[in-house]
C-alpha positions as CSV (number, residue, x, y, z in Angstrom):
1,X,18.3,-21.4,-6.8
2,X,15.2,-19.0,-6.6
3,X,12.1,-20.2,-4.1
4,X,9.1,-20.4,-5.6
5,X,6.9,-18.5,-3.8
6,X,4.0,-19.3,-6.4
7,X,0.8,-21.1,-4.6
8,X,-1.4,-23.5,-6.5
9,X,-4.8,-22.9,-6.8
10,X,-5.6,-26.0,-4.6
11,X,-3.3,-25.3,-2.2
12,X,-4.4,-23.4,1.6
13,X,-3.7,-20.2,1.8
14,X,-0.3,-18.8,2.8
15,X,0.4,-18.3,6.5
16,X,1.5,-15.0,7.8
17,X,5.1,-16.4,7.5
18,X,5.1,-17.0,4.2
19,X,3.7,-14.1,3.0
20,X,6.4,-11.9,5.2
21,X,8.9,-14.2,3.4
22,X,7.4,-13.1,0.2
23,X,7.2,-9.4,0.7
24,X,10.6,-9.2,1.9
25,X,12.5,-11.6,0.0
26,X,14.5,-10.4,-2.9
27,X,13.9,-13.2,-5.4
28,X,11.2,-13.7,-8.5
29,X,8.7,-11.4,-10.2
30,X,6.0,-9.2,-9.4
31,X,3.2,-7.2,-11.6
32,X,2.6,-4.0,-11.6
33,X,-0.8,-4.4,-9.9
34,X,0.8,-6.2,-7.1
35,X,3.8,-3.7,-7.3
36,X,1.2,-0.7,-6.5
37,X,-1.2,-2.4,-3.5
38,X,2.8,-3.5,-1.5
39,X,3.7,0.1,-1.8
40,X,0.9,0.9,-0.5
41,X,1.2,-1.3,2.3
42,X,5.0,-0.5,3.0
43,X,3.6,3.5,2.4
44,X,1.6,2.7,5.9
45,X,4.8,1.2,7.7
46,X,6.3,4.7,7.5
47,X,3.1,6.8,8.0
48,X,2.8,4.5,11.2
49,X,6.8,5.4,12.4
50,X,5.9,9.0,11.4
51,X,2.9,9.0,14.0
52,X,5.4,6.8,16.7
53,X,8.1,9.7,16.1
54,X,5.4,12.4,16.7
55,X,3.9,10.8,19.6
56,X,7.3,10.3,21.0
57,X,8.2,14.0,21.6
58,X,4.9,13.8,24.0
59,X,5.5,10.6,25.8
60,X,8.1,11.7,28.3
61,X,9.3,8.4,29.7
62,X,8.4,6.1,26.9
63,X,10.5,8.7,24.7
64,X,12.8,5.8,23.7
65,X,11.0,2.7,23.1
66,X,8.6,4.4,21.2
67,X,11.5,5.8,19.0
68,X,13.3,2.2,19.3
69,X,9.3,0.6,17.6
70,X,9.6,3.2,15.0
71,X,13.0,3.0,14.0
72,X,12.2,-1.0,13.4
73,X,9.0,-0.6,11.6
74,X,10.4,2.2,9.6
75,X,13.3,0.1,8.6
76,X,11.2,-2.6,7.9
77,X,9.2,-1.1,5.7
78,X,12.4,0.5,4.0
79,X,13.6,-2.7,3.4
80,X,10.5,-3.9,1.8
81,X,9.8,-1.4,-0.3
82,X,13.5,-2.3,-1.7
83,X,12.5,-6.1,-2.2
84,X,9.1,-5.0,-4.0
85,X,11.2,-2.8,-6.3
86,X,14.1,-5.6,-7.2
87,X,11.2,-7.7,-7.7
88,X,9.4,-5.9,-10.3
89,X,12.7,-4.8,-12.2
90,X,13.1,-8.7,-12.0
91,X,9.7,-8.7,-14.4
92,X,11.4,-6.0,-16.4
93,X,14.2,-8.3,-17.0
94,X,16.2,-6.2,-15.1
95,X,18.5,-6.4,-12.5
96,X,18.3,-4.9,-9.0
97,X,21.4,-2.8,-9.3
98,X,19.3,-0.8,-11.9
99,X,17.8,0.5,-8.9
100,X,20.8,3.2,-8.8
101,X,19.5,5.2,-11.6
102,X,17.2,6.6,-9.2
103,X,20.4,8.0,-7.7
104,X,21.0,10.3,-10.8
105,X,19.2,13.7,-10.9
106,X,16.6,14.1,-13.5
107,X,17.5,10.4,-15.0
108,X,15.8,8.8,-12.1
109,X,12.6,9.2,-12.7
110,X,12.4,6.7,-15.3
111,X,12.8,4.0,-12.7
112,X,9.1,4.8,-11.8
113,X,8.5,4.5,-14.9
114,X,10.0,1.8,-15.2
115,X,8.6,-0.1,-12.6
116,X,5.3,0.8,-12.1
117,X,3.8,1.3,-15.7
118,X,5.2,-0.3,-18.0
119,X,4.3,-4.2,-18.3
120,X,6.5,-7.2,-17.3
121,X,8.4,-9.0,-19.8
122,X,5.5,-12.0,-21.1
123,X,7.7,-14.8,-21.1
124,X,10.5,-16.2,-18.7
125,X,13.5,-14.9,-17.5
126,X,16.4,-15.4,-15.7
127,X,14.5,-14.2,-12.7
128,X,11.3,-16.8,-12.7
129,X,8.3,-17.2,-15.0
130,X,6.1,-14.5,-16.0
131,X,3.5,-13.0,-13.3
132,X,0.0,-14.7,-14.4
C-alpha cells in the first residue's frame, strides 16, 4: 500500500510532521520542479554539517557534540536526498534500484539526467498518479 501524501485543496496546510514524513519517505512521485527546490534544501543540511565540522576544530570542549549535531544532520540530509531521488525515478517509472547507475563511471551521469530534466511519465504508474 503507498500513503497518499497528496493534500486537497480544501484541506489546512500540512503540519511540520507531515511534511518531514513526506520528504523522507520513500513512496510516490515527485516533479522535477519539486525535485530541484528539496535538493536545494537537503544541499543546506550539509552546507550546515560542513560549518558544525569547521567550527568544531575551534570549540575545544564542545569538540564532540558539535561533531555528534553534524554527523545527524548530515545524515539526515543524506537520507533525504535519497528519498527525493527514488521519488522522482518513481515519476520516471522507474525503480529506486536504478539509482546504482550512478555507481558506474561515465554511465552515471545520465541519472541526472534522468531525474532532473526530463519530464515524469503523464499518466499513472505503479508508483502513484502523475505529479499535477
Amino acid at each position: 500500500m503507498i500513503p497518499d501524501y497528496t493534500y486537497p485543496a480544501t484541506s489546512p496546510e500540512p503540519s511540520f510532521q507531515e511534511r518531514a514524513r513526506e520528504l523522507f519517505s520513500f513512496y510516490g512521485r515527485i516533479g522535477r520542479q519539486s525535485y530541484w527546490l528539496r535538493g536545494l534544501l537537503l544541499w543546506s543540511f550539509n552546507i550546515l554539517a560542513t560549518i558544525l565540522f569547521s567550527v568544531a576544530g575551534d570549540a575545544g570542549s564542545a569538540t564532540i557534540p558539535l561533531i555528534l549535531v553534524g554527523a545527524a544532520i548530515y545524515v539526515a540530509g543524506f537520507f533525504g536526498s535519497l528519498a527525493t531521488t527514488v521519488k522522482r525515478l518513481h515519476d520516471r517509472g522507474r525503480s529506486g534500484w536504478f539509482m546504482l547507475i550512478a555507481l558506474i563511471p561515465l554511465v552515471g551521469i545520465w541519472l541526472i539526467i534522468e531525474v532532473g530534466f526530463i519530464s515524469g511519465e503523464p499518466s499513472d504508474n505503479q508508483y502513484g498518479n502523475p505529479v499535477a
